[in-house]
C-alpha positions as CSV (number, residue, x, y, z in Angstrom):
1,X,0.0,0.0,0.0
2,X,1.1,3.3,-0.8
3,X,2.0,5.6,1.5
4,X,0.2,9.5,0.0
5,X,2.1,12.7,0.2
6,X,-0.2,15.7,1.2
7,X,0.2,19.1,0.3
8,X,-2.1,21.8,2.6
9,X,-3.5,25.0,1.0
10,X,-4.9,27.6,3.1
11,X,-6.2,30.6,1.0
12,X,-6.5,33.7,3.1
13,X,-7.8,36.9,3.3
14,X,-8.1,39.6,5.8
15,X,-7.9,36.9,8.8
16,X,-5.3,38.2,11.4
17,X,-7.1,37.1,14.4
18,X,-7.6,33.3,13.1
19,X,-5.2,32.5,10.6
20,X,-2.6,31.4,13.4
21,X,-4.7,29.1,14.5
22,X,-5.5,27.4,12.0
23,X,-1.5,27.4,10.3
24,X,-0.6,26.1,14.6
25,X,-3.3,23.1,14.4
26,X,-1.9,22.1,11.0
27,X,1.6,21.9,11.5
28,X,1.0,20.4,15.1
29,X,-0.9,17.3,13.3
30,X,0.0,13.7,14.3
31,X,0.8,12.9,10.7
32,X,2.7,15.8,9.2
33,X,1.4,17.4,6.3
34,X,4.4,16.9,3.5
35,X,4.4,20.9,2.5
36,X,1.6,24.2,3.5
37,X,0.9,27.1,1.1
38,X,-0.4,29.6,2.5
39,X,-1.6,31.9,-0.2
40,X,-2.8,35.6,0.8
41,X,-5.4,37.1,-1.5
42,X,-4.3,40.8,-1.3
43,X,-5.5,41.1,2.9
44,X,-5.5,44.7,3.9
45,X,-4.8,44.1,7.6
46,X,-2.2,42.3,9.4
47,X,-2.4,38.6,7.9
48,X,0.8,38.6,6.1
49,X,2.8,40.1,9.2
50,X,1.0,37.2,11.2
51,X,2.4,34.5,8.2
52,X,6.0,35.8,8.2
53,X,6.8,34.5,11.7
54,X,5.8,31.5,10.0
55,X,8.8,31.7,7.8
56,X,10.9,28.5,7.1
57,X,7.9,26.4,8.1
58,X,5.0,27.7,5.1
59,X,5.2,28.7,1.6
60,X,3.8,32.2,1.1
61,X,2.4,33.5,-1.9
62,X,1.1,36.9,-2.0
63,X,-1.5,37.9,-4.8
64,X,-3.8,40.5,-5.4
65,X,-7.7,40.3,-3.9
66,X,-9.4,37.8,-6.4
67,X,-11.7,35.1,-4.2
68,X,-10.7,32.1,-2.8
69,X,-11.3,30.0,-5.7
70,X,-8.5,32.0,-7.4
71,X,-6.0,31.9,-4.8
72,X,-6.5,27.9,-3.9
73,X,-6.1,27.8,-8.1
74,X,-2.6,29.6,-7.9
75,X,-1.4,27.4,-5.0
76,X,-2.3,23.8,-7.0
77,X,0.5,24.2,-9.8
78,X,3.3,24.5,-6.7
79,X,1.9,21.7,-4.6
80,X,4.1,18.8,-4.5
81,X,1.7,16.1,-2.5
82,X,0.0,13.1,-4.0
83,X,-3.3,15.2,-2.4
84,X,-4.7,18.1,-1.4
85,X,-6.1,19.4,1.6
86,X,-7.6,22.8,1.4
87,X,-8.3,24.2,4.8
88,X,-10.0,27.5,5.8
89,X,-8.3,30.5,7.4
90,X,-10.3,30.4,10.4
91,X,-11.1,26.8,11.1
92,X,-8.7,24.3,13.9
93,X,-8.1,21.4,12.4
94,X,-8.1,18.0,14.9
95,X,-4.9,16.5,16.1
96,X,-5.4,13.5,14.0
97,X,-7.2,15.1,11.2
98,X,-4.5,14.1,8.3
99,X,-3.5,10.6,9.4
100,X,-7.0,10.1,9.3
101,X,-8.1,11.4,5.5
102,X,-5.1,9.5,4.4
103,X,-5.8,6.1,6.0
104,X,-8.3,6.6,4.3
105,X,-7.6,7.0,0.8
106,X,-4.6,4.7,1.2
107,X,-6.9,1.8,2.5
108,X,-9.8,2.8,-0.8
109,X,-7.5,3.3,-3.2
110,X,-10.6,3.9,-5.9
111,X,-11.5,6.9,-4.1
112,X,-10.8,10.2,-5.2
113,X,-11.6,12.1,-2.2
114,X,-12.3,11.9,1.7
115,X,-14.9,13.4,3.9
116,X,-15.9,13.8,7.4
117,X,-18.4,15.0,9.9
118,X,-17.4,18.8,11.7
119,X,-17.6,20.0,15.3
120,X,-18.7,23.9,14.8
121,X,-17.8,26.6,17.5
122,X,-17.1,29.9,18.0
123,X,-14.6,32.3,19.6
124,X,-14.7,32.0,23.5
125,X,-13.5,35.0,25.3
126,X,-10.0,34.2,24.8
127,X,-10.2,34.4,21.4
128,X,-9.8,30.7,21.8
129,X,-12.2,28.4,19.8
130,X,-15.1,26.5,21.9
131,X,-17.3,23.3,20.4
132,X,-20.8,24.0,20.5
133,X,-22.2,20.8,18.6
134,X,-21.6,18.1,16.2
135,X,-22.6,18.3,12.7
136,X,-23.3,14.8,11.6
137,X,-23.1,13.8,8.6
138,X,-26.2,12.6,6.4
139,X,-26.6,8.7,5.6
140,X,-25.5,8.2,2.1
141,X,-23.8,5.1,0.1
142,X,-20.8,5.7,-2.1
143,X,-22.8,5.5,-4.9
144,X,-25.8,8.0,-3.9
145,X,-23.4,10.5,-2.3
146,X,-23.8,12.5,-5.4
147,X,-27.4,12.6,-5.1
148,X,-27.6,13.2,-1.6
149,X,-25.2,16.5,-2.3
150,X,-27.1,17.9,-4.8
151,X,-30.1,17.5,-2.6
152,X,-28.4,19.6,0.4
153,X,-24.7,20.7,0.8
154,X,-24.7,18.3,3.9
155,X,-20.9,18.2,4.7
156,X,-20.1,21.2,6.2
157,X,-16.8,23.1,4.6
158,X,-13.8,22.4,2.5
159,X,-11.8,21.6,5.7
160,X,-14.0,18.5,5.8
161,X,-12.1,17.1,2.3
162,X,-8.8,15.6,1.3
163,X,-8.8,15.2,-2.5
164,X,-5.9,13.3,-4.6
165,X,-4.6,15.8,-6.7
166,X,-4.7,14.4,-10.0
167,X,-8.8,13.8,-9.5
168,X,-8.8,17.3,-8.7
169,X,-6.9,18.7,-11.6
170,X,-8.6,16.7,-13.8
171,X,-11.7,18.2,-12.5
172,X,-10.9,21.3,-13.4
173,X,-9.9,23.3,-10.2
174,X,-12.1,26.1,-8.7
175,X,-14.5,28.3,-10.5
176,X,-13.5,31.5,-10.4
177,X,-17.0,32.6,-11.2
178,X,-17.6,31.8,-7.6
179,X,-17.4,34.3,-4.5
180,X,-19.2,31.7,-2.2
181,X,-19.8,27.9,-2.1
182,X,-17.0,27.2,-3.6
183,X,-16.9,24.2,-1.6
184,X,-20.3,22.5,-2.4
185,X,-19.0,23.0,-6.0
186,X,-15.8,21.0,-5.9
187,X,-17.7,18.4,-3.6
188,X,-20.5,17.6,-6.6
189,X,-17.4,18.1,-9.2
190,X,-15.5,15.2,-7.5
191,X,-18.3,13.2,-6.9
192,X,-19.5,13.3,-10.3
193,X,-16.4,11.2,-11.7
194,X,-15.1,9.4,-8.0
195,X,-16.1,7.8,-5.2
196,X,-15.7,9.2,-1.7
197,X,-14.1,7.6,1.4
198,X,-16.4,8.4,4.5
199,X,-14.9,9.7,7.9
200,X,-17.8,9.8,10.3
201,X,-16.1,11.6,12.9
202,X,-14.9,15.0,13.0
203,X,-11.8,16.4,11.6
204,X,-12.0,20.1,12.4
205,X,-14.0,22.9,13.9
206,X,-15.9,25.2,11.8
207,X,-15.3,28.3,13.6
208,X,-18.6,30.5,13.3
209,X,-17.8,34.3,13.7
210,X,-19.2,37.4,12.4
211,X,-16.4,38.7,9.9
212,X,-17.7,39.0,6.4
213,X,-17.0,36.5,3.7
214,X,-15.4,37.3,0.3
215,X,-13.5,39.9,-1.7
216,X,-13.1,43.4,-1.7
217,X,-15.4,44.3,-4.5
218,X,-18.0,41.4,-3.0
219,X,-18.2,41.3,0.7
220,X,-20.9,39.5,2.4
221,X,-22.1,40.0,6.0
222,X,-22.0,36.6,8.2
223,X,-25.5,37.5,8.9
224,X,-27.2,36.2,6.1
225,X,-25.0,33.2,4.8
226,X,-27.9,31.6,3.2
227,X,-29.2,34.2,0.7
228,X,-25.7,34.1,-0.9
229,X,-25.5,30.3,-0.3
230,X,-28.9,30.1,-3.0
231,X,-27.3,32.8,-5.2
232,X,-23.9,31.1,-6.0
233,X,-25.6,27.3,-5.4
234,X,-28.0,28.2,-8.4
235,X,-25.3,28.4,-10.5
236,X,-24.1,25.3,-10.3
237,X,-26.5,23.5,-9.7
238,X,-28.4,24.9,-12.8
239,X,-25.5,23.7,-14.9
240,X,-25.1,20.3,-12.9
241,X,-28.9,19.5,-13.7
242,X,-28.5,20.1,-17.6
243,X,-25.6,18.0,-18.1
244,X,-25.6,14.9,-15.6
245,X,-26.8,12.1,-17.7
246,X,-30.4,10.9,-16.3
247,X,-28.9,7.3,-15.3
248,X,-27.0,9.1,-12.4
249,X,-30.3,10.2,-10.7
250,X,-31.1,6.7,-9.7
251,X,-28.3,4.8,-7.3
252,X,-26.1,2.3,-9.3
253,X,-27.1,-0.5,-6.5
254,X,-30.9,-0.1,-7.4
255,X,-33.1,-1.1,-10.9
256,X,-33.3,1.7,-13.0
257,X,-36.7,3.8,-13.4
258,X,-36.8,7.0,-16.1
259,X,-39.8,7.8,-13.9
260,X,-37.8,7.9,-10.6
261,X,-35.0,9.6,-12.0
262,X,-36.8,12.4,-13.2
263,X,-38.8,12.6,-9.6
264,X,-35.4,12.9,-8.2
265,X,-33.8,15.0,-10.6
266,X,-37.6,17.6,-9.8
267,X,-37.1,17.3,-6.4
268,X,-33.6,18.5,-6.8
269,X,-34.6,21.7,-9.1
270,X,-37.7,22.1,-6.7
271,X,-34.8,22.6,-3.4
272,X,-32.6,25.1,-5.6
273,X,-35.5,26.7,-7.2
274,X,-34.3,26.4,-10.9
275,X,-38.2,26.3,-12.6
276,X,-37.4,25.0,-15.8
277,X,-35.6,22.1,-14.4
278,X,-38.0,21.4,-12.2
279,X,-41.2,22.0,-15.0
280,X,-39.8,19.8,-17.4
281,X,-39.7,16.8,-15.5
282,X,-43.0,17.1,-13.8
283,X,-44.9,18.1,-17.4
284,X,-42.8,14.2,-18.1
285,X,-44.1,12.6,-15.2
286,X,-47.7,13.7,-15.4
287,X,-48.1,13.1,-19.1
288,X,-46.9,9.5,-18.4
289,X,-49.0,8.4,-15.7
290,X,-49.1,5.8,-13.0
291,X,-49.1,5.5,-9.6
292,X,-46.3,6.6,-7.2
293,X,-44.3,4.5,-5.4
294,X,-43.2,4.8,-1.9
295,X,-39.4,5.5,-2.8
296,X,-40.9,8.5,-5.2
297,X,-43.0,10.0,-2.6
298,X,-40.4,9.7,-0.3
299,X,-38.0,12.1,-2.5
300,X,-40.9,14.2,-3.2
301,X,-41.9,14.6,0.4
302,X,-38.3,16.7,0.8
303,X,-38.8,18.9,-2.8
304,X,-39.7,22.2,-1.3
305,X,-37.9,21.8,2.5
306,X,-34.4,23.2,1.3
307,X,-33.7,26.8,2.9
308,X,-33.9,27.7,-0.9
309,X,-37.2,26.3,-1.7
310,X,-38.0,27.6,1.9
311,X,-37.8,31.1,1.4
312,X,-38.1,31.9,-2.3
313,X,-41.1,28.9,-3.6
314,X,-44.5,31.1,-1.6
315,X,-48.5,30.6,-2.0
316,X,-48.3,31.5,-5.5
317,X,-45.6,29.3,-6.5
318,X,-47.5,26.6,-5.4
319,X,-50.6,27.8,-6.6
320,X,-48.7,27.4,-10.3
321,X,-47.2,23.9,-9.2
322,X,-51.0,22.7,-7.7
323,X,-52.1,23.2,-11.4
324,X,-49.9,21.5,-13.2
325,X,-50.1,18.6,-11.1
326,X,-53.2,16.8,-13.3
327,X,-54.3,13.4,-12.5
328,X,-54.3,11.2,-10.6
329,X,-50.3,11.1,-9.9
330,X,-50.6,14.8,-10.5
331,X,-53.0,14.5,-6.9
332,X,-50.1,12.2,-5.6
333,X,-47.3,14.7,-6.0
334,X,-49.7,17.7,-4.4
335,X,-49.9,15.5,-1.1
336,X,-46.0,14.2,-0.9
337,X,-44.7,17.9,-1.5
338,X,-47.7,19.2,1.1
339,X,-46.3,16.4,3.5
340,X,-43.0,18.3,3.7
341,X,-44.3,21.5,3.9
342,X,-46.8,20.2,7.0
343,X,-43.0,18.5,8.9
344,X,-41.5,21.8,8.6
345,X,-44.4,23.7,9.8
346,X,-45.0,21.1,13.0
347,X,-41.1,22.0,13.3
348,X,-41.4,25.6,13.5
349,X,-44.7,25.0,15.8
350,X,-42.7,23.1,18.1
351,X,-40.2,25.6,18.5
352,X,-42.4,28.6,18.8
353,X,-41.4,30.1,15.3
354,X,-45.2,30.9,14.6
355,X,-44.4,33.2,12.0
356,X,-42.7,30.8,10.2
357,X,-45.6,28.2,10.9
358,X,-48.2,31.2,9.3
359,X,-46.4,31.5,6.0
360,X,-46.2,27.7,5.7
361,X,-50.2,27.0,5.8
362,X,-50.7,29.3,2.6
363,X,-48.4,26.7,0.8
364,X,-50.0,23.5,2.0
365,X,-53.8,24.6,1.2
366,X,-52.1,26.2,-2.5
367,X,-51.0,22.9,-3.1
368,X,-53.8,20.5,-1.5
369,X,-56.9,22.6,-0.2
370,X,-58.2,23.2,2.9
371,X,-59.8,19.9,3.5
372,X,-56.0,18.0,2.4
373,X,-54.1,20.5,4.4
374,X,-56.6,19.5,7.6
375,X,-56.6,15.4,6.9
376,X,-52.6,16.1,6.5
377,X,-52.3,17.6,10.0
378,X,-54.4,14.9,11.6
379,X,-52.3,12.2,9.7
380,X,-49.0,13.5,10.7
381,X,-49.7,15.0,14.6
382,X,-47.3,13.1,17.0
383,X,-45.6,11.1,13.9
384,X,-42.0,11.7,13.4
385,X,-41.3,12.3,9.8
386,X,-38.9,10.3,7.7
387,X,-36.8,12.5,6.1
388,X,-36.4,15.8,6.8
389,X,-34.1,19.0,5.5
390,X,-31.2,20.0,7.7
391,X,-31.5,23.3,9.0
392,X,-28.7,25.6,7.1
């Protein structure tokens, strides 16, 4: 077996306060990484004083401000490692985080990449970092990992992957088009051509802290990750959903259905709100008829639950979906996607956010009437739904 070379890259940017940190927790890990490059995208404060008493121990590149995506894309020609480990400027990687990832790939040597569950915190009032929970990852089998992503970014950050560096070359790097979710990108990039090897526990904390995120001429406030999150998503995902051959909607390990690969592949342009995905494939599915099966409702009960589909899919959105849903599995699809809708607002209910609860009723009687919205909510009171979405 192979022993893998690693080269780190941590792209930076106007993070003075963490970037020691995270540069201390890498060089202190178990297995030592084989070289870091730390690139500095043009940071206006004190980061690249904070990297020279790194000197001798880092490679430092100084460019101008451009995004991460360009400054990880400068870093990959100079990295010498059999794989690469992109970590975040204000993250702490765990002790054992690289032995770990490269067990990993060494002992799955079909995998192209690595991922693992996160512990997220914050800064304590030592500037220290403190563990607030656990971010578990999703169930998912090698070969619906893809699927699962494009449902919901569940693993949280780039810090959570170790890719070998000729699957990520061959790739095609970063997208410079991209200011934020750069990440989730790469993720569904890798995934679409390898499998992954699964860590399921935690490799670093995800440091949550009110800086803002991205360039100079794009900031964005920590305060509201998730409107940028659907922005820059969308623009993948719109291109993701055009190309991906159908096949790959449907698990390799299960018997093939056009129908159930085209409920999945809705369900997926429902979360991320890209409409002529999404109206395509249901104007397919009703024309052709049938009955649902329990696997199809199942992904259909999750098509409008994404923070995406959450905020930007209202009353009159489903008003226009209701409609086209003719038929009798037209009737089937109004109930599964109202199911969702009624788990999120028993959610909010339970936690008090009435508000939240008030703008989710509208939906549910859009999509299945007053009557269905009132047989649903005696149905599903005290019932633990299946499948729900994550909260951002």
């Amino acid at each position: 077996m192979k022993r893998l070379t690693c080269t780190v890259i941590i792209p930076t940017f106007n993070r003075a306060g963490y970037i020691a940190d995270a540069i201390d927790s890498i060089l202190g890990q178990t297995r030592a990484p084989d070289q870091v490059i730390v690139v500095d995208d043009g940071s206006t404060d004190a980061t690249l004083a904070v990297l020279e008493a790194y000197s001798g121990r880092i490679e430092i590149v100084s460019k101008p401000n451009g995004g991460k995506s360009t400054a990880i894309n400068r870093a990959v020609p100079l990295a010498r490692g059999d794989c690469i480990w992109v970590f975040d400027d204000d993250d702490v990687a765990l002790p054992d985080a690289l032995h770990r990832h490269l067990a990993a790939l060494e002992e799955n040597p079909e995998a192209g990449f690595t991922y693992s569950a996160v512990q997220v915190g914050h800064s304590g009032p030592d500037g220290g970092i403190v563990v607030r929970y656990e971010a578990r990852l999703w169930p998912a089998e090698p070969d619906e990992f893809l699927i699962r992503m494009m449902e919901h970014c569940f693993v949280y950050g780039q810090p959570a992957v170790v890719a070998r560096k000729e699957c990520l070359v061959r790739v095609g790097l970063f997208d410079e088009r991209l200011v934020r979710c750069q990440d989730y990108d790469i993720m569904l990039k890798l995934a679409r051509h390898y499998p992954p090897a699964r860590i399921e526990e935690p490799t670093f904390i995800q440091r949550r802290h009110p800086g803002t995120r991205g360039t100079l001429a794009q900031a964005f406030s920590a305060a509201e990750p998730s409107v940028a999150w659907s922005r820059y998503n969308r623009i993948f995902i719109s291109e993701l959903l055009d190309t991906l051959p159908l096949d790959r909607y449907v698990p390799a390990s299960r018997s093939y259905s056009e129908r159930t690969a085209r409920i999945q592949r809705f369900a997926i342009a429902n979360r991320h709100v890209v409409p002529d995905s999404a109206g395509r494939d249901l104007a397919w599915i009703v024309a052709n008829g049938g009955d649902l099966t329990a696997a199809e409702r199942r992904i259909l009960i999750g098509a409008l639950t994404h923070f995406t589909a959450m905020r930007e899919i209202g009353t009159d959105e489903c008003r226009r979906l209701a409609r086209a849903c003719r038929g009798r599995i037209g009737g089937q699809i109004r109930v599964s996607l109202a199911k969702g809708l009624i788990y999120e607002a028993m959610a909010a209910f339970r936690k008090r956010r009435f508000s939240e609860v008030r703008s989710l009723m509208p939906r549910i009687v859009a999509l299945v009437g007053v009557t269905g919205a009132a047989e649903l909510l005696r149905e599903k009171l005290g019932r633990t739904p299946r499948r729900l979405s994550p909260s951002p």
